[in-house]
C-alpha positions in Angstrom: -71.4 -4.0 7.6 -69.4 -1.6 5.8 -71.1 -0.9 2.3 -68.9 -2.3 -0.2 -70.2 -0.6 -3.0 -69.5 3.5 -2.5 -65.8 4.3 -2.9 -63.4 5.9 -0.3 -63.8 9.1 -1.8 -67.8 8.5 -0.9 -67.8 6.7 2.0 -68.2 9.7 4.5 -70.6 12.4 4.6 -69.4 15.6 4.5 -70.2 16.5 7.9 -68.2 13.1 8.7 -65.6 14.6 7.1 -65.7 17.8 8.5 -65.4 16.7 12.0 -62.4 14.3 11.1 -60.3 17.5 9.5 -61.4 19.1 12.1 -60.2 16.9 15.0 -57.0 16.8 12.8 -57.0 20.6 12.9 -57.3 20.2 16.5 -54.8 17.8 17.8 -52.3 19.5 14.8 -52.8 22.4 16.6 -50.6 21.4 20.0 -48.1 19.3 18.3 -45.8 19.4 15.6 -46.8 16.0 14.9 -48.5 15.4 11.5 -51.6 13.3 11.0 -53.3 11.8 8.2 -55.9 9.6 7.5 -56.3 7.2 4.4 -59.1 5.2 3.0 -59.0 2.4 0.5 -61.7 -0.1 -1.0 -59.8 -3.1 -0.2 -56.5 -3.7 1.2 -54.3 -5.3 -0.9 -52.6 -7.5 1.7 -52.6 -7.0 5.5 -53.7 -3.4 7.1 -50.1 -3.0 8.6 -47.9 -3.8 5.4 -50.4 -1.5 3.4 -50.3 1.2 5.7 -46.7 1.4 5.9 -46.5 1.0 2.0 -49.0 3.9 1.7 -47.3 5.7 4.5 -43.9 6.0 1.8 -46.3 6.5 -0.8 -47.8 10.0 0.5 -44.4 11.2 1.6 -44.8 11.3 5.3 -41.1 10.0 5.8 -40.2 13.6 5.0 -41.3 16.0 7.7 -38.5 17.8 9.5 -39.0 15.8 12.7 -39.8 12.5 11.1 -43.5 13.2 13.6 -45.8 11.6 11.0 -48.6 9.2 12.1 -51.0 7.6 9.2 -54.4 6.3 9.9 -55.2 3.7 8.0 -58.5 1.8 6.9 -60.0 -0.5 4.2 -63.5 -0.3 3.8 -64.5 -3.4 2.3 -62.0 -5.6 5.1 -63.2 -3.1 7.9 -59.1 -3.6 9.1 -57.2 -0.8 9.5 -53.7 0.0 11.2 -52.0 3.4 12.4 -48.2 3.5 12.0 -46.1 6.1 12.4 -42.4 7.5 11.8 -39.3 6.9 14.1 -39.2 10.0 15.1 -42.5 9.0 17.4 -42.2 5.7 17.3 -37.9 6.3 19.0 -40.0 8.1 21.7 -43.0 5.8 22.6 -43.6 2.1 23.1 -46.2 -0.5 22.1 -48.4 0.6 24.4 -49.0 4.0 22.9 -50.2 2.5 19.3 -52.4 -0.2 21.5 -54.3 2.1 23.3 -55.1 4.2 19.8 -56.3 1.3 18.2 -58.3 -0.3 21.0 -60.4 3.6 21.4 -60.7 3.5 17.7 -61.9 -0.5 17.7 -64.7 0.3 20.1 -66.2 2.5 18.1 -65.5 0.6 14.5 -67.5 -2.3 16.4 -70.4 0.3 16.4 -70.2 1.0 13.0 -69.1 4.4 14.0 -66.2 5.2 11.7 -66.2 8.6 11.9 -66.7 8.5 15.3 -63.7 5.9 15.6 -61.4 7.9 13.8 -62.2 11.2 15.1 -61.5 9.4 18.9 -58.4 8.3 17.3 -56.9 11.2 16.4 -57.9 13.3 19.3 -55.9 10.5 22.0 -53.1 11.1 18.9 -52.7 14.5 19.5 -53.1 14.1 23.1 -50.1 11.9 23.3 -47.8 14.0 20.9 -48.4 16.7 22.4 -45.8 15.6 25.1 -43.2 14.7 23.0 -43.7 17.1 19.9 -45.4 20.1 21.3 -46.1 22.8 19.1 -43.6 26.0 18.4 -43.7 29.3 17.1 -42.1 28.1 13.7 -43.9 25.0 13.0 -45.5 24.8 9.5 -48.2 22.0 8.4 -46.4 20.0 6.8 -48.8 17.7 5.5 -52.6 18.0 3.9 -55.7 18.1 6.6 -57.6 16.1 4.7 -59.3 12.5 4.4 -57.6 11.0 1.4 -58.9 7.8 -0.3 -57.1 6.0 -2.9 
């Protein structure tokens, strides 16, 4: 069981955290695709609607390609949800979000969060990385980073 009491912020180690940047580093690294993750105490309301609400919230409508994909869990629920923007989701189906969250729930059901997320991100950037590969040009758009709110 998730420990209710430390906040987002406090909820990973910093090694934990290092190795999530890092896998977001990573996968960033052989797509144009942006990826964040986001922590929160509690979701208010259901993972998905939250997600997508937070997704607006941190601006990830506005990359050039529209190549955004938000991870997002709430401690306290242990739910989380990864959505991301048409210009992914025009190119892949259900399937594709499925298989990230089944990898990710195997390890969750461990109590390895890091460990879920880091797994997560890596099959991410696996699977932009045929649809959005990386060019010359391409700037990071986004913060590498764990946010928590």
């Amino acid at each position: 069981m998730v420990n209710q009491k430390r906040s987002p912020r406090q909820f990973f180690s910093r090694d934990d955290k290092a190795r999530i940047v890092k896998a977001i580093r990573e996968a960033e690294n052989r797509t144009s695709g942006e990826i964040r993750v986001y922590l929160e105490g509690k979701a208010k309301g259901d993972a998905l609607g939250r997600a997508e609400r937070t997704f607006e919230k941190l601006g990830m409508t506005r990359t050039e390609k529209r190549n955004g994909i938000l991870i997002y869990f709430a401690l306290a629920d242990q739910s989380f949800a990864v959505v991301g923007d048409r210009g992914i989701h025009d190119y892949v189906g259900d399937r594709f979000w499925e298989g990230i969250v089944a990898v990710m729930q195997e390890l969750f059901s461990r109590q390895d969060f890091a460990g879920g997320l880091e797994a997560g991100i890596r099959r991410i950037g696996k699977e932009l990385e045929r649809y959005f590969p990386r060019q010359g040009d391409d700037a990071n758009e986004l913060p590498d980073t764990v946010q928590g709110g």
